[in-house]
ROFI-685450 format. One record per residue: x, y, z of N, C-alpha, C in turn. Coordinates in steps of 0.1 Angstrom, whole numbers, plus 5000, padded with zeros to 4 digits. Layout:
XYZXYZXYZ
...
END
This chain:
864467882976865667872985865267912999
865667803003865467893025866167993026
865668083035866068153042867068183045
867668023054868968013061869967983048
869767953040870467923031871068053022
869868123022870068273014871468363024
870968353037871468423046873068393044
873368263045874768203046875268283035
874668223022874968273011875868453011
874668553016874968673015876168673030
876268613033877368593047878368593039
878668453033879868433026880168553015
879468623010879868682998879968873008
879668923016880168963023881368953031
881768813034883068803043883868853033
883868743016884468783010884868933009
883868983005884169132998885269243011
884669163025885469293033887069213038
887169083033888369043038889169003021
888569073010889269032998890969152996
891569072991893369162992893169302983
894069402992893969532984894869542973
894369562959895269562951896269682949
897069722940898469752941897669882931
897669972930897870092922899470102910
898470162898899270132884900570252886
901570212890902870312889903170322876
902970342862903770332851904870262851
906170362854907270322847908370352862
907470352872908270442882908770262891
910070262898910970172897910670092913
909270092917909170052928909770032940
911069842936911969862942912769952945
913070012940913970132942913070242958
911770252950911270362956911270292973
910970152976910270092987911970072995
913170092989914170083000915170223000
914070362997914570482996913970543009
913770493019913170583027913870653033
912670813033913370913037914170963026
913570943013914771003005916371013004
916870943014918670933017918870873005
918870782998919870732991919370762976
918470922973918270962959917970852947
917170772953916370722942915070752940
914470762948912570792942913270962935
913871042937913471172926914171102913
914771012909914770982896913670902889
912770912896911170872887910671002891
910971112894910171252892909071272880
909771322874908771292856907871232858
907971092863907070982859905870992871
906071032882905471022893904571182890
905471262885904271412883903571382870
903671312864902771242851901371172858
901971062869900870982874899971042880
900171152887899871182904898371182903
897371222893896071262896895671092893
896271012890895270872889895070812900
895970902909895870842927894870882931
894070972928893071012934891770922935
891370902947890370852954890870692955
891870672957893470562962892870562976
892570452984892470422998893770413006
893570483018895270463023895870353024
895070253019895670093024896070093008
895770132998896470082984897370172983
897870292991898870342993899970292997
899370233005900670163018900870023008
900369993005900869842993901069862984
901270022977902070042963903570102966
902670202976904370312978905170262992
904270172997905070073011904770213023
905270173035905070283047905370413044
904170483046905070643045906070713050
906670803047908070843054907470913072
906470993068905371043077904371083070
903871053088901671073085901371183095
900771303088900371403096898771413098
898371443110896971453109896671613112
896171653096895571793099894371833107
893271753107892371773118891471623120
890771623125889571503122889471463111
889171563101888671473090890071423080
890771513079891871513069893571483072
894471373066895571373070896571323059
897671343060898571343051900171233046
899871163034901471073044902171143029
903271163036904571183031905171103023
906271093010907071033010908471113001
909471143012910371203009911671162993
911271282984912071272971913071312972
913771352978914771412983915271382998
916471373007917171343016916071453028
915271373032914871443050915371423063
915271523067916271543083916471393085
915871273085916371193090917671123081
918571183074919171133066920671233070
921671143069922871213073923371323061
922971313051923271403040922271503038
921171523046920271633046920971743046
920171853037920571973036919872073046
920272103050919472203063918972363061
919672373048918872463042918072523036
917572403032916472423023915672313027
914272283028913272183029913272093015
913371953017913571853009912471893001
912071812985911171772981910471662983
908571652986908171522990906671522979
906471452980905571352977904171362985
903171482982902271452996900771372994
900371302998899071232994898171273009
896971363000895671413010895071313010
894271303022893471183026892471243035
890971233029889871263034889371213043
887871233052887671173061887571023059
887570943046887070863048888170773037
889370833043890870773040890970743022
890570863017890470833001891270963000
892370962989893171022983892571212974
892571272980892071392976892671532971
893671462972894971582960896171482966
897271512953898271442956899571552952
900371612961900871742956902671702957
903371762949904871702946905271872951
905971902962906172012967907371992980
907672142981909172132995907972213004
906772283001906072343011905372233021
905072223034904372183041903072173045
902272113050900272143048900372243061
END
């Protein structure tokens, strides 16, 4: 085989691999739709897959932030703890941005760690903050 021909070859099968679609992470039983037009927790549907979501949570790990965002859709918020490490939210419960928030108490969320190299590194179901 030439050269040039090898080279194309490993071109193409490279473009492929870095422009191929990110697939969707396995939610069980947990109700997607539901979860992807709850934002912000207001309208109390993602805590009725609780159960199901603290059953899944460690198969997320090492999840790229981009299979995040295509299973669980935009996060509610993305904190960056420092350089290397940052965090997206997704509120199980009613957060400040919701007219029924309780101001008492800090909602329950959903938090997914993300390493320097945007891979999933604990995934913690908590009202505490990072």
């Amino acid at each position: 085989m030439k050269s040039s021909t090898l080279s194309s070859i490993l071109l193409v099968l490279l473009f492929g691999t870095f422009t191929s679609c990110v697939s969707k992470l396995d939610t069980g039983k947990i109700n997607m739709e539901n979860w992807k037009n709850d934002r912000y927790g207001c309208k109390g549907l993602r805590i009725q897959d609780l159960e199901e979501l603290e059953s899944l949570k460690n198969t997320f790990l090492g999840a790229t932030n981009q299979e995040l965002i295509v299973t669980f859709g935009r996060p509610d918020r993305v904190e960056l703890l420092n350089k290397s490490q940052s965090f997206f939210f997704y509120f199980l419960e009613p957060s400040s941005e919701c007219e029924n928030h309780d101001k008492e108490k800090e909602p329950l969320k959903a938090l997914f760690r993300l390493n320097a190299i945007n891979k999933v590194s604990e995934v913690t179901i908590t009202t505490l903050n990072p």
